[in-house]
C-alpha positions in Angstrom: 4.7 -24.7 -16.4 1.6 -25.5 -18.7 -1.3 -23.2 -19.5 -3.3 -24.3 -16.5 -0.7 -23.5 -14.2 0.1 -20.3 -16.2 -3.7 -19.6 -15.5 -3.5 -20.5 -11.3 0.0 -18.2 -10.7 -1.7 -15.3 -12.4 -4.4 -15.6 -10.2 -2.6 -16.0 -7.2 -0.5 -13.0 -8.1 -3.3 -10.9 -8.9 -4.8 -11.9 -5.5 -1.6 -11.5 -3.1 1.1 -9.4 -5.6 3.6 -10.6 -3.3 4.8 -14.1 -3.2 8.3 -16.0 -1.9 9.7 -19.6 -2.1 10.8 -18.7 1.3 11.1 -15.8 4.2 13.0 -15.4 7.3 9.9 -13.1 9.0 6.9 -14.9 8.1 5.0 -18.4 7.9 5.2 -19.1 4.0 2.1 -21.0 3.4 2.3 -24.2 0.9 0.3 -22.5 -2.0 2.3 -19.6 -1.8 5.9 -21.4 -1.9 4.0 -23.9 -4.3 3.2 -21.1 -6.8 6.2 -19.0 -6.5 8.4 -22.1 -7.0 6.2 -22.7 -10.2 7.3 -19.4 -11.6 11.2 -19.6 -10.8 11.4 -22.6 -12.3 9.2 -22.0 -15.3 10.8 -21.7 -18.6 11.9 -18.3 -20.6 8.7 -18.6 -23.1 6.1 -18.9 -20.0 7.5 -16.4 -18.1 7.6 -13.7 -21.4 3.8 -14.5 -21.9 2.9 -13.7 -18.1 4.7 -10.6 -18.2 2.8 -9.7 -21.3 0.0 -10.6 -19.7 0.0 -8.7 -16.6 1.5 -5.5 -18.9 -1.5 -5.6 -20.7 -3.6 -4.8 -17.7 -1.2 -2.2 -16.1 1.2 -4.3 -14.1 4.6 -5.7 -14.3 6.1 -8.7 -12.9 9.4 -8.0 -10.9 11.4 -10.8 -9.7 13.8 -10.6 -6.6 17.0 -12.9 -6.0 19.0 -12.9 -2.5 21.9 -10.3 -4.0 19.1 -7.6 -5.1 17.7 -6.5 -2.0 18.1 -6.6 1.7 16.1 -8.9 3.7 15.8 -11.8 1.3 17.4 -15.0 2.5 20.0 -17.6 1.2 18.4 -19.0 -1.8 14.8 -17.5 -1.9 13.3 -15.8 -4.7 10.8 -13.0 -4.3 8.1 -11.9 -7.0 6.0 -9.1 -6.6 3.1 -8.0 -9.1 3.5 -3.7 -9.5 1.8 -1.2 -10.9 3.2 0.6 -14.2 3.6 4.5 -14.3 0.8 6.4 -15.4 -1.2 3.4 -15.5 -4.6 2.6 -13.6 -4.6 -1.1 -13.4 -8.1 -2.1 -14.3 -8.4 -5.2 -11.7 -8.0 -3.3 -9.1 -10.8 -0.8 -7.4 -11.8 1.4 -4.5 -14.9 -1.0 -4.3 -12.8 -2.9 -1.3 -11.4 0.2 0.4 -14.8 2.1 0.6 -16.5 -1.1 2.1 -14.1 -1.8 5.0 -13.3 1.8 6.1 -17.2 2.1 5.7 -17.9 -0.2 8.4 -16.3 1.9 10.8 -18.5 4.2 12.9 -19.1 7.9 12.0 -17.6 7.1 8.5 -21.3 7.4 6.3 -19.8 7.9 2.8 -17.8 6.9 0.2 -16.0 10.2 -0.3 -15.5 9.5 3.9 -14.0 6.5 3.2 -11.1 8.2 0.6 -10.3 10.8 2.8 -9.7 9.0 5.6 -8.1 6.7 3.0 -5.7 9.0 2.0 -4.9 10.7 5.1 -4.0 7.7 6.9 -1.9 6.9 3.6 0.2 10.1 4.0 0.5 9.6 7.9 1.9 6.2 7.1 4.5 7.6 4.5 5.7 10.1 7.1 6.9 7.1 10.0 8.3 4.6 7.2 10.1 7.9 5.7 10.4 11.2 6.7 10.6 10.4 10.7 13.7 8.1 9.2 15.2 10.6 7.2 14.5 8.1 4.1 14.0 9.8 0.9 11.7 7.8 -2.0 14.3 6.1 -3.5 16.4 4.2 -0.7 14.6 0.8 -1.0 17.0 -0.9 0.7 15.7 0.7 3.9 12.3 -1.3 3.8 13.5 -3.9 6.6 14.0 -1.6 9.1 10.8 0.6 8.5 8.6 -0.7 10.9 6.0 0.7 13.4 3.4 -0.4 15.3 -0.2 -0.1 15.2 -0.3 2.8 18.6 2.5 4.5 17.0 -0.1 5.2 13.6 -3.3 5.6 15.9 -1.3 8.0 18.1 0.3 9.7 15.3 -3.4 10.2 13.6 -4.8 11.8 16.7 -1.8 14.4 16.9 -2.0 15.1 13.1 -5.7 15.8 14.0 -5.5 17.9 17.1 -2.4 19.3 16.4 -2.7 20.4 12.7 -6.3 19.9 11.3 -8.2 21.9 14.0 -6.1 24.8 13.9 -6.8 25.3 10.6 -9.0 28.3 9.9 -12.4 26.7 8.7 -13.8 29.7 7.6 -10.6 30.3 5.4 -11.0 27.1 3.3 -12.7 27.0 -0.1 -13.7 23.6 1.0 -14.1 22.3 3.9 -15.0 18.5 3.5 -11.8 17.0 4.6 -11.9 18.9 7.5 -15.4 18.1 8.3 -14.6 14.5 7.6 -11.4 14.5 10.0 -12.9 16.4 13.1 -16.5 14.5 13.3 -14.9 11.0 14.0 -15.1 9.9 17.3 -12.4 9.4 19.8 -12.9 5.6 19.6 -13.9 5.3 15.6 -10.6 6.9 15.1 -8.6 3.6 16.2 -11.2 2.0 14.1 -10.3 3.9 11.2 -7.0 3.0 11.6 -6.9 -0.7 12.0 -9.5 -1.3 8.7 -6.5 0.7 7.0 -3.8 -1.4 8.2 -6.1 -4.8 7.0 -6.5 -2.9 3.8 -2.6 -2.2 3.2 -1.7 -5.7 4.6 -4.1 -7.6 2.3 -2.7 -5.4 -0.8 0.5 -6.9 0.0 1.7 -3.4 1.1 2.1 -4.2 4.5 3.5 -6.9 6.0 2.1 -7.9 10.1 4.8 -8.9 12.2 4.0 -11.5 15.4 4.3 -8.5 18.0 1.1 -6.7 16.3 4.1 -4.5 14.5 4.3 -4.0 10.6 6.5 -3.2 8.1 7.0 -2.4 4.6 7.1 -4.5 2.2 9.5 -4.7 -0.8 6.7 -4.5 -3.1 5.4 -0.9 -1.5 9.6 0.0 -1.5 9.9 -0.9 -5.6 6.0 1.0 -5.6 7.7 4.4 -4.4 11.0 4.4 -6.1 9.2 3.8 -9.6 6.3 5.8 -9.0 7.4 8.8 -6.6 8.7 11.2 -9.3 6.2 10.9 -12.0 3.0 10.1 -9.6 3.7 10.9 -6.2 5.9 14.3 -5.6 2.8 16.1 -5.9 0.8 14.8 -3.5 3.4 13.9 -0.6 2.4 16.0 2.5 3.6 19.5 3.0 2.5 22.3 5.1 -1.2 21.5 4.2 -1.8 18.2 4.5 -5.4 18.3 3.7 -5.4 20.4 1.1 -3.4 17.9 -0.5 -5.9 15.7 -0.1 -8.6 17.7 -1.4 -6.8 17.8 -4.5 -6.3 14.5 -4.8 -9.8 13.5 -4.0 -11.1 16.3 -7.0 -9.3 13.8 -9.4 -11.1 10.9 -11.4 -8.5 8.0 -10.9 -8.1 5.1 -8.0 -6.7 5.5 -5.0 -5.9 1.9 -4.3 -5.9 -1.5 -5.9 -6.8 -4.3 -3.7 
C-alpha cells in the first residue's frame, strides 16, 4: 500500500467505519472488499501510520479475524473505524442528523431533531439489550440482537403513551422533551423512526437485513463495551427516560458522528 492508496482506505473508512473482505449476511460490494483487502495485506509501517492517523482525529482502527468474534466467516477480516474514550472526533457532526430527522413532519427544530435523536437511541438500546438480558459488555451477542423496524415504531409509541404522557407536566423544571415527544403526529412518528434507522445504518451502526429487519453491528458492540463505563452509565435509561435526555441535551458535545 502506497500513499495514494493510504489516502483512498482512509477515506473510505471515514465514510463507511465498517468494512470486510467478506460476510455471510450481506452483499460485499467490490470497493469495499477492494479496500479492506488493501489494508490486511498492507505492510506493518502503513498500517502504524493510519492508525496514527485516525488517533490523531479521535478514532482508532480495530481489526477483526474469524477467531475474535462471532459472526465472522472462515477467512474474512473485519475493520471497523471507532471512536476513542472521552474523545469528540472532529469529522464527525450533528449537521447530518438534524437535516434528515428535520425532514420529518412536525419536527421544526434542531433541538427537535436531538431529542428525538436521543430518545429513539435509548429505545433502540433497550430491544438489542435490556429486553435480552445483555449487559454492555457481552459483544458476542451482537448477531443475535436483531429487531425489526414495527417492533422500534411500536415500541416508540408505547414508551410515548405509556410513560411520557403520564408524566406530570406541571411537575417538570423543563418541559421541552415532553413538548417535543407528545406534538408529533401519529403518522410523523413512523417517520421519525425510519430517518433514525437510515441514520444508524449509514453510520455503520446498523446493519439492514433482506426482510426489512436490522441488527447490530460489531462496530456499535466494540462502541458500547469501550465506551459504556466511562461515557454511557450515565445516560442509559432509568425510571425517567426523559429527564435523561434533558441532561444530555443541556451538554455542549455531539450526539452522533455520521
Amino acid at each position: 500500500m502506497n500513499n495514494n492508496d493510504l489516502g483512498k482506505v482512509h477515506a473510505y473508512l471515514l465514510r463507511h467505519r465498517y468494512i470486510e473482505t467478506k460476510s455471510s449476511r450481506r452483499n460485499i460490494s467490490k470497493d469495499e472488499r477492494d479496500i479492506a483487502t488493501l489494508l490486511r495485506d498492507a505492510d506493518t509501517e502503513m498500517k502504524v501510520l493510519l492508525r496514527e492517523i485516525l488517533n490523531g482525529q479521535g478514532l482508532e482502527l480495530v481489526q477483526f479475524g474469524e477467531f475474535d468474534e462471532a459472526g465472522i466467516p472462515s477467512g474474512a477480516t473485519v475493520f471497523t473505524v471507532a471512536r476513542l474514550p472521552d474523545t469528540t472526533p472532529s469529522v464527525f457532526g450533528t449537521g447530518t442528523l438534524v437535516s434528515r430527522i428535520r425532514q420529518v413532519s412536525g419536527i421544526k427544530s434542531d433541538m427537535a431533531a436531538k431529542i428525538w435523536f436521543v430518545q429513539l437511541w435509548f429505545i433502540h438500546l433497550d430491544l438489542i439489550y435490556s429486553r435480552r438480558n445483555r449487559g454492555p459488555h457481552e459483544m458476542q451477542e451482537y448477531v443475535g440482537a436483531v429487531f425489526t423496524r414495527d417492533t422500534l415504531i411500536d415500541a416508540t409509541r408505547d414508551y410515548i403513551n405509556d410513560q411520557v404522557r403520564k408524566v406530570d407536566q406541571d411537575s417538570l423544571n423543563d418541559d421541552t422533551v415532553y413538548k417535543t415527544l407528545t406534538s408529533l403526529k401519529e403518522g410523523s412518528v413512523a417517520d421519525v423512526v425510519n430517518a433514525f434507522l437510515e441514520l444508524l445504518v449509514d453510520a455503520g451502526l446498523l446493519e439492514k437485513n433482506s426482510d426489512d429487519s436490522y441488527r447490530q453491528t460489531l462496530l456499535s458492540a466494540y462502541e458500547m463495551k469501550v465506551n459504556y463505563d466511562r461515557q454511557l452509565a450515565s445516560l442509559m435509561p432509568s425510571g425517567d427516560v426523559a429527564g435523561s435526555a434533558t441532561n444530555l441535551l443541556i451538554q455542549d458535545e455531539e450526539l452522533i458522528g455520521e
